[in-house]
C-alpha positions as CSV (number, residue, x, y, z in Angstrom):
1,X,77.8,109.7,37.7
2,X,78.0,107.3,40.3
3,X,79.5,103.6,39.3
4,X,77.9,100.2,41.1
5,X,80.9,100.4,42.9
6,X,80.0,103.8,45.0
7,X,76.5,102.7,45.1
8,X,77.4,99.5,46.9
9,X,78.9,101.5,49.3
10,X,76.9,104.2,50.0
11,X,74.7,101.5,50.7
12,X,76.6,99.6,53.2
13,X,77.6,102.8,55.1
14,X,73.9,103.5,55.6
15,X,73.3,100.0,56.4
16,X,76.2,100.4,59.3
17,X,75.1,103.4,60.5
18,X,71.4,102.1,60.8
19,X,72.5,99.3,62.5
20,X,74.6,101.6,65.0
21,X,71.6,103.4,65.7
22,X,69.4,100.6,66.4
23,X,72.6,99.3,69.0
24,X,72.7,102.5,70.5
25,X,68.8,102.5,71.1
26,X,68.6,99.0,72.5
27,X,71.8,99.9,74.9
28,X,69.8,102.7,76.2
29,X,67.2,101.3,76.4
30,X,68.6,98.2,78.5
31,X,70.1,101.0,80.6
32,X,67.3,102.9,81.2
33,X,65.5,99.8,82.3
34,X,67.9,98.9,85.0
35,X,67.8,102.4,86.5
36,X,64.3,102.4,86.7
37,X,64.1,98.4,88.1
38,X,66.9,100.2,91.1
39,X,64.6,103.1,91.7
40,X,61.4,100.4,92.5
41,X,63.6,98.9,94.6
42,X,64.6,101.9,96.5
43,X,61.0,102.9,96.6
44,X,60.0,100.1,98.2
45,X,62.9,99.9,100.5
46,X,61.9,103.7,101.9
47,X,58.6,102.5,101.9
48,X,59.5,99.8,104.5
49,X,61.1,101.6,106.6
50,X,58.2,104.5,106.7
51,X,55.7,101.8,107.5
52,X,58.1,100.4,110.2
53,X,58.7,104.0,112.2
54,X,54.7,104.8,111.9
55,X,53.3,101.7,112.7
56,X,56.0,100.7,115.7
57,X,58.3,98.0,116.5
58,X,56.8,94.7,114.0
59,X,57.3,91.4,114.2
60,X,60.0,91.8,111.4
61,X,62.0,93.9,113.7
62,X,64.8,91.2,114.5
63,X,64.9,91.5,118.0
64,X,65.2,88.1,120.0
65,X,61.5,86.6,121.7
66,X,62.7,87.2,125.1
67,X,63.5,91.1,124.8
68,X,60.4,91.3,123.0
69,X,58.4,90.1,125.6
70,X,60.5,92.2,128.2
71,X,59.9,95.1,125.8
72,X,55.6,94.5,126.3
73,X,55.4,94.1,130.3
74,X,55.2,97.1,132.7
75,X,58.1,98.2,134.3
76,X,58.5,99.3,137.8
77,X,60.4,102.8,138.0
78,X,63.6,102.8,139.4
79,X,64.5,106.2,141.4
80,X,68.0,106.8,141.3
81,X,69.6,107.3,144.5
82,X,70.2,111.1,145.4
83,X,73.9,112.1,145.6
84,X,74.5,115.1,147.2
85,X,78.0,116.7,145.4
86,X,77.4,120.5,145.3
87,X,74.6,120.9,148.0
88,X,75.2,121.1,151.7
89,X,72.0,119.4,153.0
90,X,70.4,120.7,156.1
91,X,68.3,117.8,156.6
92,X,69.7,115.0,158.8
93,X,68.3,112.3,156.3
94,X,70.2,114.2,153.1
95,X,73.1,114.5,155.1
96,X,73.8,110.9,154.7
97,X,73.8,110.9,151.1
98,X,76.4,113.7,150.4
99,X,79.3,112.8,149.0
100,X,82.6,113.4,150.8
101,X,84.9,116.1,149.1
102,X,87.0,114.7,146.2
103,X,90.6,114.2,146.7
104,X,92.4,115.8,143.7
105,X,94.4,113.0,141.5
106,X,98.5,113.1,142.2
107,X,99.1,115.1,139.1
108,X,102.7,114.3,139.6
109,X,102.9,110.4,138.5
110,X,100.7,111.6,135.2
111,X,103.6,114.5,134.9
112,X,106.4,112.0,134.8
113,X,104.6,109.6,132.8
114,X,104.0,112.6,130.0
115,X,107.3,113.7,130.6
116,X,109.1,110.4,129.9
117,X,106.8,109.4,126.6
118,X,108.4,113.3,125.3
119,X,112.3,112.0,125.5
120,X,112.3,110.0,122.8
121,X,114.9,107.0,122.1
122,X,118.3,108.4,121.0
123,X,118.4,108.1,117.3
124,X,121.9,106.5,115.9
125,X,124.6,109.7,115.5
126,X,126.0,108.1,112.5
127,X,124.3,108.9,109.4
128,X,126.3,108.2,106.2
129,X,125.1,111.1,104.4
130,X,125.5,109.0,101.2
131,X,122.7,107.3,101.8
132,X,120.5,110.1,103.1
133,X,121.8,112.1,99.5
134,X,120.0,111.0,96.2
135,X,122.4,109.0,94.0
136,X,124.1,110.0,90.8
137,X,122.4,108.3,87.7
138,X,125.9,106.7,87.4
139,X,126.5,105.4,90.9
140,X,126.2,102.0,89.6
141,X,128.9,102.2,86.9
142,X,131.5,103.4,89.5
143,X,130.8,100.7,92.0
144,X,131.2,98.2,88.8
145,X,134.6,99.7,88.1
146,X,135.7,100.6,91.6
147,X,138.0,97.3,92.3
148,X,139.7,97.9,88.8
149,X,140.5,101.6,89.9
150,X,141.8,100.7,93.3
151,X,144.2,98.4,91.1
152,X,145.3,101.0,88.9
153,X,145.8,103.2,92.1
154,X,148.0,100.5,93.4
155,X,149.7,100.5,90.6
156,X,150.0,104.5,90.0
157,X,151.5,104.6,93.3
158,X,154.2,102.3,92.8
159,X,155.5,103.9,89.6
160,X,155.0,107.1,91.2
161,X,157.6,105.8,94.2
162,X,160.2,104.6,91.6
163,X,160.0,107.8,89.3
164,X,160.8,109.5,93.0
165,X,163.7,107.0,93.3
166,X,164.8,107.5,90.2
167,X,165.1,110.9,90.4
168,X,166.9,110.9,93.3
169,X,169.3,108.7,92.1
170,X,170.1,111.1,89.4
171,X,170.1,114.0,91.8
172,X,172.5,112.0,93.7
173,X,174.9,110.7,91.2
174,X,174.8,114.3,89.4
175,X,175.3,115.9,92.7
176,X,178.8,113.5,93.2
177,X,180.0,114.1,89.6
178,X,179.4,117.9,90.8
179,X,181.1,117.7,94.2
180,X,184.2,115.6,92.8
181,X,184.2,118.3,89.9
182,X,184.1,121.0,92.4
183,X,187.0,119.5,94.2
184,X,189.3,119.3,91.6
185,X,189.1,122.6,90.8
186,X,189.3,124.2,94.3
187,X,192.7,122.3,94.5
């Protein structure tokens, strides 16, 4: 048996999910209106431009009066001159119009020009390959604690020399006692 409770909602979870649907519908619907609205436009876009290749050049064709109106009036043809390149003429009147023999460009200024874009700039020599290398995850840490270490180093070095003079010392004073001992008994 179902209590008020679980009728009430039932209820409002069929009321949500009606009104879902109904969103949903009016979304799509909203949607498929717009699409359609673009595909009119388009329609009548193509169907401008069909009218506008069939029927000729309009009014609406945006071209400035003046070309227009060069556009309209008959136009005298132009002949272009005969230029004789390939053809030795026979006539005395074609004669005129053949074109002397091309001179072959100087192929060695283009040469040196080609050749001089190849050398390229010298490139700097030096390359720290430090910076070329990726860095350690840690290179930051050792360039925080690098001036303390070169203290330490300093200071390594120093204790290192008087250990050294130290020692010799000892080697010196023991090698005395030994030579003064060594004396006594060779006498």
């Amino acid at each position: 048996m179902c209590s008020t409770d679980d009728f009430f909602v039932i209820q409002d979870r069929e009321w949500i999910a009606e009104r879902i649907e109904r969103r949903v519908e009016v979304n799509m619907e909203k949607s498929v209106g717009s699409l359609q609205e673009q595909a009119l436009k388009r329609k009548e876009r193509l169907k401008a431009l069909r009218d506008k290749q069939l029927h000729g050049r309009d009014q609406e064709d945006g071209e400035p009066e003046n070309k227009k109106a060069t556009l309209e009036e008959p136009t005298e043809e132009k002949h272009r001159e005969l230029k004789l390149r390939n053809y030795t003429p026979e006539d005395e009147e074609l004669k005129g119009r053949q074109v002397p023999k091309a001179k072959p460009a100087s192929v060695e200024d283009k040469v040196k020009d080609q050749l001089e874009a190849a050398n390229p700039e010298p490139i700097i020599e030096e390359v720290d390959l430090a910076n070329l290398a990726p860095r350690k995850p840690d290179w930051d840490l050792k360039r925080d604690v690098a001036k303390k270490l070169e203290k330490l180093e300093r200071r390594t070095q120093r204790a290192i020399a008087e250990l050294i003079r130290l020692e010799w010392k000892s080697y010196l004073h023991h090698h005395d006692r030994f030579a003064a001992f060594a004396e006594g008994v060779l006498q």
